[in-house]
N, C-alpha and C positions, 0 to 999 in steps of 0.2 A: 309511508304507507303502513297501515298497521294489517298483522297479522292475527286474522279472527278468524275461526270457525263455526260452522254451520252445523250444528247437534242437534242431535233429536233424544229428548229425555223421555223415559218412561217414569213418571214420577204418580205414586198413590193410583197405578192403573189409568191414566191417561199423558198421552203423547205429548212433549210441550217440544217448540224447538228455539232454540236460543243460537244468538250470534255472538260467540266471546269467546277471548283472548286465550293463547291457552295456557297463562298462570293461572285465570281465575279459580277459585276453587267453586266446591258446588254446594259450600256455605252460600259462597256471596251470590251465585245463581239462582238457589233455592231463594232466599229471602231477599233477593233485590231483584230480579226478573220473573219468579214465579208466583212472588208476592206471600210465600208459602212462611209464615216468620212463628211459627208455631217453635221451628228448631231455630237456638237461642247462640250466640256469639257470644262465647267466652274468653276462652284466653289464648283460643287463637295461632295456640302451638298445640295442641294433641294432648293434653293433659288432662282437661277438666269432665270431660264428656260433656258436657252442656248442647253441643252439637251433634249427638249419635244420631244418627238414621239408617235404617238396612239397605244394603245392596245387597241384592241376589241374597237376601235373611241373613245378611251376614250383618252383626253390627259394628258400624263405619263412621271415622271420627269425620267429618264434613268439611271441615277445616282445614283438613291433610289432604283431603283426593280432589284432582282437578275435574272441573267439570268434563273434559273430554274423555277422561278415564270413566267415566259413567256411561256412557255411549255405549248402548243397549244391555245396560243391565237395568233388574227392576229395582227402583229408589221407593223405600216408605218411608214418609214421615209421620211425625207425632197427629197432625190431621187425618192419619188413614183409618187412624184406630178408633173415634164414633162412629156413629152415624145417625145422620138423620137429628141430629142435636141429641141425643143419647150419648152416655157415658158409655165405654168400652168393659167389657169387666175387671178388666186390668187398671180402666184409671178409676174403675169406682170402688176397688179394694184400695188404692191410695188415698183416695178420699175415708174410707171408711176407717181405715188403720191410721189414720194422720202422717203417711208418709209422702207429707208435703207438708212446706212451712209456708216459705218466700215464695215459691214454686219457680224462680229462677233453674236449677238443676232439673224442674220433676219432667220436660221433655227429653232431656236424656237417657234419663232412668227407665223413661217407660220404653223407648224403642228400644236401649241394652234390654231391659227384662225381658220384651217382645219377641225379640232374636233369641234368646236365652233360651225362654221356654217353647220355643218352638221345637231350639235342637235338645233338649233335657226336661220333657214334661211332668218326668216324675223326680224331679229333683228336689233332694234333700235342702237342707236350713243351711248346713255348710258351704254345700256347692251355690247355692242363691247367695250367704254372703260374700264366694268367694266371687263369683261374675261379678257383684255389683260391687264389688272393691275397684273395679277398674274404672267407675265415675267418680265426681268429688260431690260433698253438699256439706254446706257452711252451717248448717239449721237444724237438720234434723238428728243427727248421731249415728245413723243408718239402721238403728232398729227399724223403726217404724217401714222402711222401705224393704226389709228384710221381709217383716210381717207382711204386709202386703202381695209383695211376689209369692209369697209360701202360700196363701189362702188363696192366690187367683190358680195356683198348681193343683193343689188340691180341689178346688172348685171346678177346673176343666178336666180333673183328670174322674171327679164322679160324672161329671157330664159327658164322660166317653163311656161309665161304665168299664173302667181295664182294669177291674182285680184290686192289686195294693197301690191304694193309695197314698201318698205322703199327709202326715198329719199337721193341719197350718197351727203350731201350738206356740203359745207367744212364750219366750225365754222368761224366766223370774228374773224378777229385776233385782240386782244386788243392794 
């Protein structure tokens, strides 16, 4: 007799309910039951980020939390952030800075950044490269996704109008 559970995921603002095991992780739920394959399978121990997504805006290696452990919290993934086939401003500052190559890693980056700048909107070039040290990417050198993150902070942060804002200024290249 196998041992499964009956879950109900709040995933990108709608309800899914899934019947699985409870190793499974909510890697494997998100992109084998939810069909949601935007977040990427890497390496499948907690290292890479390649699988971040937010719980409760926190960001969450996917790979590590089991599906039941998600049970009623809210999951975003790299799908929540367009709409309507429109780019996000977040991934069309990565487009725009080149902080994508292979774009293997760039839905990690975007949900860590998403979470990032949710809880640190006016955060500095430091503090951006210091959150995004905790993904990996083969490609790029993490400029260009430094840059990126920094002009989408400053870009939401004149669109609130709050005063000082962080200036997105690209480092001299040595």
């Amino acid at each position: 007799m196998t041992d499964r559970h009956l879950i109900v995921l709040n995933v990108n603002g709608s309800e899914h309910e899934a019947l699985v095991e409870p190793r499974r992780t909510l890697l494997d739920v998100l992109r084998h039951d939810l069909g949601l394959t935007g977040t990427h399978t890497g390496c499948e121990h907690g290292v890479c980020g390649a699988c971040t997504v937010l719980v409760d805006g926190e960001p969450v290696r996917a790979c590590l939390m089991f599906a039941v452990q998600a049970e009623a919290a809210e999951i975003r993934t790299v799908e929540s952030l367009g709409r309507d086939g429109e780019l996000s401003d977040l991934q069309q500052a990565f487009s725009d800075h080149h902080g994508l190559q292979c774009g293997f890693c760039t839905p990690g980056f975007l949900m860590l950044a998403e979470g990032f700048l949710a809880q640190r909107p006016d955060a500095g070039r430091e503090e951006i490269r210091e959150a995004i040290s905790a993904n990996l990417c083969r490609c790029t050198g993490y400029q260009t996704i430094v840059d990126a993150v920094s002009a989408t902070a400053a870009s939401r942060c004149r669109a609130r109008e709050a005063g000082t804002c962080p200036v997105p200024e690209k480092e001299a290249t040595p």
